[in-house]
Rosetta silent file (secondary structure, phi, psi, omega in degrees, C-alpha in Angstrom):
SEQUENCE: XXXXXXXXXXXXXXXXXXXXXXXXXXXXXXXXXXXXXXXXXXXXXXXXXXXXXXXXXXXXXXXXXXXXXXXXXXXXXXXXXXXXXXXXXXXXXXXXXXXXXXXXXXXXXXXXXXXXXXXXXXXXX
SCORE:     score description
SCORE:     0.000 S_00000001
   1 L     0.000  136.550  174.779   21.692  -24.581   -6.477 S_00000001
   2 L   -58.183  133.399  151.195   20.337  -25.962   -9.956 S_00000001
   3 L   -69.038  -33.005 -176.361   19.971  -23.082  -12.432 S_00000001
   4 L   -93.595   33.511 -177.209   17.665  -24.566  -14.198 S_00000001
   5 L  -111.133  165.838  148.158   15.111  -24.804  -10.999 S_00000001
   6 L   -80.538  152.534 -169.608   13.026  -21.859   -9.667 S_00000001
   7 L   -77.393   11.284  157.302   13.936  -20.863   -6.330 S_00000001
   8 L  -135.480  165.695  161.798   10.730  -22.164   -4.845 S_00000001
   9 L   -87.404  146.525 -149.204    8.572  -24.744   -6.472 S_00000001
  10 H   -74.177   -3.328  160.582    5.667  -23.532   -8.533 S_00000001
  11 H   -64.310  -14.024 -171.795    3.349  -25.827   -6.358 S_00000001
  12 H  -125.182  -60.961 -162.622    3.816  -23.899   -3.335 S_00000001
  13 H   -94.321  -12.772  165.580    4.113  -20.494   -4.520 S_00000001
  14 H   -86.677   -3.492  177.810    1.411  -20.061   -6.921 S_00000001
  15 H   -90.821  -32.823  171.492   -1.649  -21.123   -5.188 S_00000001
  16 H   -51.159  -76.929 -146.756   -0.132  -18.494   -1.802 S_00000001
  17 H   -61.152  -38.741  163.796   -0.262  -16.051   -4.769 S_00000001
  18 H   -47.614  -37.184 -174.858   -3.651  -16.785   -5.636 S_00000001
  19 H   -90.712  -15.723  153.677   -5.035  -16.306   -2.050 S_00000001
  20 H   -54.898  -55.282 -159.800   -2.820  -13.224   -1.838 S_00000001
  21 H   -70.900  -48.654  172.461   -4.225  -11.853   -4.756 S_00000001
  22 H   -52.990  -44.298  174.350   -7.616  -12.565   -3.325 S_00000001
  23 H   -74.957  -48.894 -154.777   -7.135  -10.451    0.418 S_00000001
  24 H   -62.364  -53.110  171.784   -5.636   -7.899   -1.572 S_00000001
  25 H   -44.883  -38.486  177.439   -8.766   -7.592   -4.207 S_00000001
  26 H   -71.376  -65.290 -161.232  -11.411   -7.816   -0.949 S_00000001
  27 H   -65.370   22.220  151.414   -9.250   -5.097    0.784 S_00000001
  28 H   -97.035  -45.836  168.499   -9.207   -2.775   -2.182 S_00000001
  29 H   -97.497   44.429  136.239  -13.250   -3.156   -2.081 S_00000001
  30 L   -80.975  -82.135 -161.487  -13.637   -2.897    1.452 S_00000001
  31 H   -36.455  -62.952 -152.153  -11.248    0.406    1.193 S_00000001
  32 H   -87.758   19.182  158.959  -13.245    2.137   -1.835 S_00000001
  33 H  -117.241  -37.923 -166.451  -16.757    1.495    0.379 S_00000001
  34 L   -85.351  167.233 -154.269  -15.430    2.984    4.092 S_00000001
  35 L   -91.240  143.178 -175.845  -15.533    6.465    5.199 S_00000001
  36 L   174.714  119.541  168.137  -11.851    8.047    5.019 S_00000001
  37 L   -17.547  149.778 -165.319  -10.327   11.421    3.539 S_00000001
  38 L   -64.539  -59.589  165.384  -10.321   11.592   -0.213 S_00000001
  39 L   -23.089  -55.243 -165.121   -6.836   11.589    0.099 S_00000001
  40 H   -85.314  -75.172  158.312   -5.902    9.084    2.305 S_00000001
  41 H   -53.485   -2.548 -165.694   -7.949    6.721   -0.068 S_00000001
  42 H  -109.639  -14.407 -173.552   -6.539    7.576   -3.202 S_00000001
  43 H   -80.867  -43.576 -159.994   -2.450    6.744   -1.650 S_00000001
  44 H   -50.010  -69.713  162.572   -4.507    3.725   -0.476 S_00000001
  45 H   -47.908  -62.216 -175.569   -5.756    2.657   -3.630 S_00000001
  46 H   -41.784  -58.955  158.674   -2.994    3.392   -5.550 S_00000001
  47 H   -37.759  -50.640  177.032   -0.974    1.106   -3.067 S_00000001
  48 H   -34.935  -70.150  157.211   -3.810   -1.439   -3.775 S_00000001
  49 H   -19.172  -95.460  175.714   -2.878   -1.561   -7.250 S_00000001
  50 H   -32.103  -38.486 -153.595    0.641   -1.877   -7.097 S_00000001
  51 H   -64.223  -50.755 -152.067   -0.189   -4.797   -4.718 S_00000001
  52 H   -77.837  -33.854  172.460   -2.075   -6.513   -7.337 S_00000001
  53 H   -62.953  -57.707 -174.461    0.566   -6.138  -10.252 S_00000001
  54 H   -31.072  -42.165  175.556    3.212   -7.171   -7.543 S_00000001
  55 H   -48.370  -62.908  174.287    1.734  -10.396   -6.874 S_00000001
  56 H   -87.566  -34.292 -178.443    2.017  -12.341   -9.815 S_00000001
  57 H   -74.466  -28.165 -173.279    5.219  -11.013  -11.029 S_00000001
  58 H   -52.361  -47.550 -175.976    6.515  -11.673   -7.496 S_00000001
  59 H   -66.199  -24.761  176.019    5.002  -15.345   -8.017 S_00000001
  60 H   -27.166  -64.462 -163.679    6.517  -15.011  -11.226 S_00000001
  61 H   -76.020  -48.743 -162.582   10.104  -14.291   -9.846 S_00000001
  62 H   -87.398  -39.692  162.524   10.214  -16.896   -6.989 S_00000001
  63 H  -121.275   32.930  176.455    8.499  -19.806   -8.973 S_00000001
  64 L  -121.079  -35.590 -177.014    8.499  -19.700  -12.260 S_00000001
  65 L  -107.169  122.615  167.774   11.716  -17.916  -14.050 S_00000001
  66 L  -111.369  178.383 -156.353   15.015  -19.484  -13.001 S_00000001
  67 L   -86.270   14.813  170.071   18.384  -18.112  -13.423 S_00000001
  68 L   -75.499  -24.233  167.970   19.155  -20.486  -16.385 S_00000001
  69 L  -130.786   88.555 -165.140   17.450  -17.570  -18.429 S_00000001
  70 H   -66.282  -58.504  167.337   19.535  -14.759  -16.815 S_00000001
  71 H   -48.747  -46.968 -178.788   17.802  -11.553  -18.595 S_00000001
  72 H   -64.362  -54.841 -172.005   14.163  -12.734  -18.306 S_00000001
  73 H   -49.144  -60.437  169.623   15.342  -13.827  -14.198 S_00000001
  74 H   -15.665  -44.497 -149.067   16.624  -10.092  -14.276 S_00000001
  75 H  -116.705  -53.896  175.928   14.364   -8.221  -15.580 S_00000001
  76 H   -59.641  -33.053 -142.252   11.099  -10.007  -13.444 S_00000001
  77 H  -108.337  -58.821 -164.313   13.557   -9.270   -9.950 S_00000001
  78 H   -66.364  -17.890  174.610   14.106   -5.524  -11.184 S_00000001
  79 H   -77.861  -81.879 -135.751   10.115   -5.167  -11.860 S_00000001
  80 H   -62.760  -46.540  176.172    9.511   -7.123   -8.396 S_00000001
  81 H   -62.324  -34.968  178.045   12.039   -4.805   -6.469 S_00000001
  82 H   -80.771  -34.909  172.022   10.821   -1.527   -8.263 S_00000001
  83 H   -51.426  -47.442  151.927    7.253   -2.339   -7.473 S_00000001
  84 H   -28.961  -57.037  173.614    8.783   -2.431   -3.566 S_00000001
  85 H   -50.179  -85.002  173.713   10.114    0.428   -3.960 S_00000001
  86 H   -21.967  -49.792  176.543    7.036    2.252   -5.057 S_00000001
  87 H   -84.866  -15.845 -174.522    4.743    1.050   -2.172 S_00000001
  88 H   -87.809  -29.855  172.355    7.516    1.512    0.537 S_00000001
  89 H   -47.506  -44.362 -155.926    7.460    5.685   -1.284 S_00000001
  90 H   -62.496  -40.870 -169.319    3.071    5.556   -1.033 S_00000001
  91 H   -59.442  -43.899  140.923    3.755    4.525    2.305 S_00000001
  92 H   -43.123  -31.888 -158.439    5.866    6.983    3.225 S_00000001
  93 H  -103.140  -27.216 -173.523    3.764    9.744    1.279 S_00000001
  94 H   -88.689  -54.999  158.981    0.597    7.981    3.169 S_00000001
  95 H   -47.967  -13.550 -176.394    2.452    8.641    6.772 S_00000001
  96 H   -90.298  -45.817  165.841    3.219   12.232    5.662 S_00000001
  97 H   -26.422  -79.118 -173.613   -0.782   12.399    4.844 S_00000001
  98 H   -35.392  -50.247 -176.295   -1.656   11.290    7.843 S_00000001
  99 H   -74.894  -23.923  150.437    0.459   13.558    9.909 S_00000001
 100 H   -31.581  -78.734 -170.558   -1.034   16.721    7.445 S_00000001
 101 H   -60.630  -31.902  147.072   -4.398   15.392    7.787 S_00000001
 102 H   -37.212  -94.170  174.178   -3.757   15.075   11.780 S_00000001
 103 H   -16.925  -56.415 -177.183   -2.589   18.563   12.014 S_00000001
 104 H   -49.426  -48.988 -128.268   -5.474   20.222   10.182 S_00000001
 105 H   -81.333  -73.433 -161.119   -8.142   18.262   12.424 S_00000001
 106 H   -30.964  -64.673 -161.157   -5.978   19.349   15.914 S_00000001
 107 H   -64.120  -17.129 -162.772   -5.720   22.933   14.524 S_00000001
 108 H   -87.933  -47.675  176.225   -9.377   23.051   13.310 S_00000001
 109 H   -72.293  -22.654  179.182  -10.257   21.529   17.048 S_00000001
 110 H   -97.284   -2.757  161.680   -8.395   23.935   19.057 S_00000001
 111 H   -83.793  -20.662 -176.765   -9.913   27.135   17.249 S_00000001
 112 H   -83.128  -14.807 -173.803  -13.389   25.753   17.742 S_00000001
 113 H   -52.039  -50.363 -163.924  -12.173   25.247   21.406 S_00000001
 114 H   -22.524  -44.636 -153.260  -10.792   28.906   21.103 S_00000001
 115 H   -82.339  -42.543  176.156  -14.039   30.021   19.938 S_00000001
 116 H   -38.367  -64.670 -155.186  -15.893   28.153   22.859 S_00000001
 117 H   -80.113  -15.580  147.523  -14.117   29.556   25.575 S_00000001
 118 H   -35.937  -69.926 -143.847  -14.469   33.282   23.596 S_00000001
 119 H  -102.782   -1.973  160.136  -17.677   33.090   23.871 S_00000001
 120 H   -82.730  -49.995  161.989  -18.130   31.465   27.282 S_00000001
 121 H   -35.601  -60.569 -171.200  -15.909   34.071   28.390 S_00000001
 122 H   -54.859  -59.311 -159.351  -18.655   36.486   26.690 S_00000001
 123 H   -88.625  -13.466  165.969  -21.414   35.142   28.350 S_00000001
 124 H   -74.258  -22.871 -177.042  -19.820   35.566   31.944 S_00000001
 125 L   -77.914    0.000    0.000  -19.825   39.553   31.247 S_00000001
């Protein structure tokens, strides 16, 4: 492999990043209009975000900076990998939500069951 090439050509990977860039921007405002825990939208968002930095340095990394300038190639790969990082954590932190926000709703539905059958119970007497 040439050093001084990017590993894909910038003809190919920056217009994908542009149309990337584009789903990700509607599906941060579709998410910030629909009904969803406060929560739940804010790992969402957050995630959003990251998406949107991620994007261009990613296009950055694969077709713009080639390893013929070994710090700059470095340094763009260690951003594009930490950004990775970061959304595979929300994501994690968004599945822990979920299972949280699950729990309450179960526990919240079987005391109103509780409460039903209390007071059905009640009404046989």
């Amino acid at each position: 492999m040439n050093a001084g090439v990017p590993l894909l050509p910038a003809w190919i990977v920056l217009p994908v990043a542009t149309v990337v860039l584009m789903v990700v921007a509607v599906h941060l405002l579709v998410l910030l209009r629909s009904e969803m825990p406060a929560s739940r939208r804010r790992i969402r968002t957050v995630n959003g975000w990251l998406m949107l930095f991620l994007v261009p340095i990613a296009a950055c990394a694969f077709g713009i900076v080639t390893p013929q300038n070994p710090r700059t190639f470095v340094l763009v790969w260690i951003a594009v990998v930490s950004l990775l990082l970061l959304m595979v954590l929300l994501a994690v932190l968004d599945m822990a939500n979920t299972t949280r926000l699950y729990s309450r709703e179960r526990r919240e539905l079987l005391d109103e069951f509780q409460q039903e059958r209390g007071s059905a119970e009640q009404t046989k007497k």
